[in-house]
N, C-alpha and C positions, 0 to 999 in steps of 0.2 A: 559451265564448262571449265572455267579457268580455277575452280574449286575442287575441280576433281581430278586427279593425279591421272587416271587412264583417257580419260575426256581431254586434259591438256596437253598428253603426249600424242594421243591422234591428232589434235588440229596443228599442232605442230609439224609431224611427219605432212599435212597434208598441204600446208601452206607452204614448205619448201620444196615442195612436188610441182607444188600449180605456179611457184614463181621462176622454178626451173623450165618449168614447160611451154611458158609464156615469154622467155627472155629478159622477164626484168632484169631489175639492178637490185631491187630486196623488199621488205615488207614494211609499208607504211600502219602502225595499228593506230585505230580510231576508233576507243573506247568511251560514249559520252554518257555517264562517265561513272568510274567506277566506285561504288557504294562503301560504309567503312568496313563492312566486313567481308568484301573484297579489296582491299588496299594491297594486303601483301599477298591474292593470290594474282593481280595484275604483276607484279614485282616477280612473283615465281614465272608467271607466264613470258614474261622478256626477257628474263632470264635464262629459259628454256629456248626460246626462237633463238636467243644473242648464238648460243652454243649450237644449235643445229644450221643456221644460215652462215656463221664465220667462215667454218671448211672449206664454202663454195664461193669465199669471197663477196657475198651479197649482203648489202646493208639492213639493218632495221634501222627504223627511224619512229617517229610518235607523234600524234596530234594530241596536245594535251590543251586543258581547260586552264581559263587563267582567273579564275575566279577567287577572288580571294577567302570566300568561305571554303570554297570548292578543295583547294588548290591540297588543304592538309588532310582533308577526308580521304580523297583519293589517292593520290601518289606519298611514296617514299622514294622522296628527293635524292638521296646518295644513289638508293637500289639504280633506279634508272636511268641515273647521268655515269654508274657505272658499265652499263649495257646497252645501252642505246648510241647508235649513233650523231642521230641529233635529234632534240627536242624540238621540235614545231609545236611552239605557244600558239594559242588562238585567241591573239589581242585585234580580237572585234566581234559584234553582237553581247556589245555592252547593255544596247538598249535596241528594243524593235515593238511592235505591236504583235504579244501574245499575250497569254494569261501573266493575269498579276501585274499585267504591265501595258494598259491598254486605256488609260487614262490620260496619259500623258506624253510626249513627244520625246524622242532624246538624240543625242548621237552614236551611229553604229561601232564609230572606232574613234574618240577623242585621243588627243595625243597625250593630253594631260590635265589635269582635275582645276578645278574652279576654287576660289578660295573656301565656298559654301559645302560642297562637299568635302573636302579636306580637310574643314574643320570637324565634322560632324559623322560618326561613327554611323549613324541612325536616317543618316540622308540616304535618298534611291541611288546619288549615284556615288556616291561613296566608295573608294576604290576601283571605280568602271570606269579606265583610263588606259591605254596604253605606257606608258611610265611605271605607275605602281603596279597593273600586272607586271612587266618585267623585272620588274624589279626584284618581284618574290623570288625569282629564279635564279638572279645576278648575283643576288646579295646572300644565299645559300653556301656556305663556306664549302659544300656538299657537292654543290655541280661543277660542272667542267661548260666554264662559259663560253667556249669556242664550242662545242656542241648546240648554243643557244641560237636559234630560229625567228625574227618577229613574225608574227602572222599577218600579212599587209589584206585586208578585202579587196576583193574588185568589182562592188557590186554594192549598191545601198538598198537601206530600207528606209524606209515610209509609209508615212500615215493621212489621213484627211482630217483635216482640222474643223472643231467646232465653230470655230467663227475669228477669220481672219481679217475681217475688217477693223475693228475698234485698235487704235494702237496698246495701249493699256488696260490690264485687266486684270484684277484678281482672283484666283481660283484656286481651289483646294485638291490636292491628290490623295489619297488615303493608301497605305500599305499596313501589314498587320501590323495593331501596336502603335500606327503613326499616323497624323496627318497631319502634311503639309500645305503652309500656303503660299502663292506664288504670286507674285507682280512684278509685269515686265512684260516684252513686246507678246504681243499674241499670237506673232506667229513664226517664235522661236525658241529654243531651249523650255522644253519643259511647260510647252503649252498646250492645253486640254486638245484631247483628240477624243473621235470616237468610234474611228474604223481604220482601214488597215490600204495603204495605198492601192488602188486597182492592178491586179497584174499586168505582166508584160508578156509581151506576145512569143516570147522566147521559153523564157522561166516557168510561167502561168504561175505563179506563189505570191497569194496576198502578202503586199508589204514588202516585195523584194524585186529591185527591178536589179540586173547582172548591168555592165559597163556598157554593153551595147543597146542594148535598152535604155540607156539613160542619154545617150548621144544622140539615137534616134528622137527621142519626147524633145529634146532640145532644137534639134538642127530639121528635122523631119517636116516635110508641109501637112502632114496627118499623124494622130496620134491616136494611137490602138486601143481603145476598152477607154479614150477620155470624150465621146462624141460631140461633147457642150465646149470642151476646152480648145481654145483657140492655142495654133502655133508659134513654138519662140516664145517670148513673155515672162521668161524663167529670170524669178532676180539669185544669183548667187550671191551667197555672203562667205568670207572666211573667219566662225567666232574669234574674235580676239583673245578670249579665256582658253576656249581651247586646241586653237589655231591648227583645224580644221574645217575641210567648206561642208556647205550645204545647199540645198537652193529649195525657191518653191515659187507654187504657179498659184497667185492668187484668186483667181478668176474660178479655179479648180477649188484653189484651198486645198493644196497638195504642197507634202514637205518629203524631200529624200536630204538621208547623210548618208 
């Protein structure tokens, strides 16, 4: 659509039809995400909204990816801090249990990187920080950082751990080109897993439980989809490294950040 000049002026006309129609206040887009050779027709395409939505007073605004590989594939940074109203960075879902990533444990939104990835271009988590994503955007002479958005979660992911008893342990992660090896508690940061937290009775999405699902597993005298796991019993930690909490249920062998 957004490649094709009569394709981008109908969805245009038709999204500020259906935002008038509904009362919003304007159009949030949430493009994940857009390829290199769409960069500049995302850039034509809010450009074309900016100019049809202004008239009626009604904002755009953006969900953009904060990935540092991501971040120059897809956007041109001036284009859209010239039309946009605000950018909404998406600083979280650094780490979760999907493909490619299903080995290992992480956090969903650290605030800021460990010495070991920040040294290391070639480490998993490398950049998967709230800090250095924002940073690519702050530090762009290009944007207009009172437009600038953090993306806070309100909801974690989690995984079931291979084996949370042993306190120390070494084990290997493999990514392409790399593999690393890890020792250190086992059932934290970047320790082997090998399934995807049980859903919640809310969400129902392996590996995601939302805020209230996470109070409920806590505070609840029963616990949905954990039958074996006993209630309360949750130790929370706040990493030091990336002074961010987490917690998990041993018993379960269950970790959410």
């Amino acid at each position: 659509m957004a490649a094709d000049p009569v394709k981008r002026a109908n969805f245009v006309v038709s999204a500020v039809e259906f935002v008038q129609q509904h009362g919003f206040d304007g159009l949030d887009m949430d493009w994940e995400y857009p390829a290199d050779h769409d960069r500049d027709n995302f850039s034509l395409l809010i450009a074309e909204l900016k100019a049809a939505l202004s008239p009626h007073g009604l904002l755009l605004t953006a969900a953009l990816g904060s990935s540092y590989e991501q971040v120059p594939i897809s956007y041109d940074l001036a284009e859209l801090s010239r039309h946009l109203d605000l950018m909404n960075i998406m600083t979280y879902d650094f780490h979760g249990f999907w493909s490619e990533h299903e080995q290992y444990t992480g956090h969903n939104a650290p605030l800021i990187s460990t010495e070991e990835e920040h040294s290391d271009e070639t480490h998993p988590g490398y950049m998967f920080n709230v800090y250095d994503a924002m940073m690519q955007f702050a530090e762009d002479p290009a944007v207009d950082k009172s437009k600038l958005v953090l993306g806070i979660p309100l909801y974690g992911r989690g995984f079931e751990l291979i084996d949370s008893v042993r306190v120390y342990f070494s084990h290997a992660i493999e990514i392409p080109d790399h593999t690393y090896t890890f020792f250190q508690n086992n059932n934290g940061i970047y320790c082997p897993t090998d399934a995807a937290l049980p859903t919640g009775p809310y969400t129902l999405v392996p590996g995601y439980w939302g805020y209230l699902e996470i109070l409920q597993a806590k505070y609840n005298d029963t616990l949905f989809n954990l039958p074996e796991a006993k209630p309360g019993q949750w130790a929370d930690v706040v990493d030091a490294c990336y002074q961010a909490p987490y917690m998990s249920k041993i018993s379960r062998m269950l970790k959410i950040f």
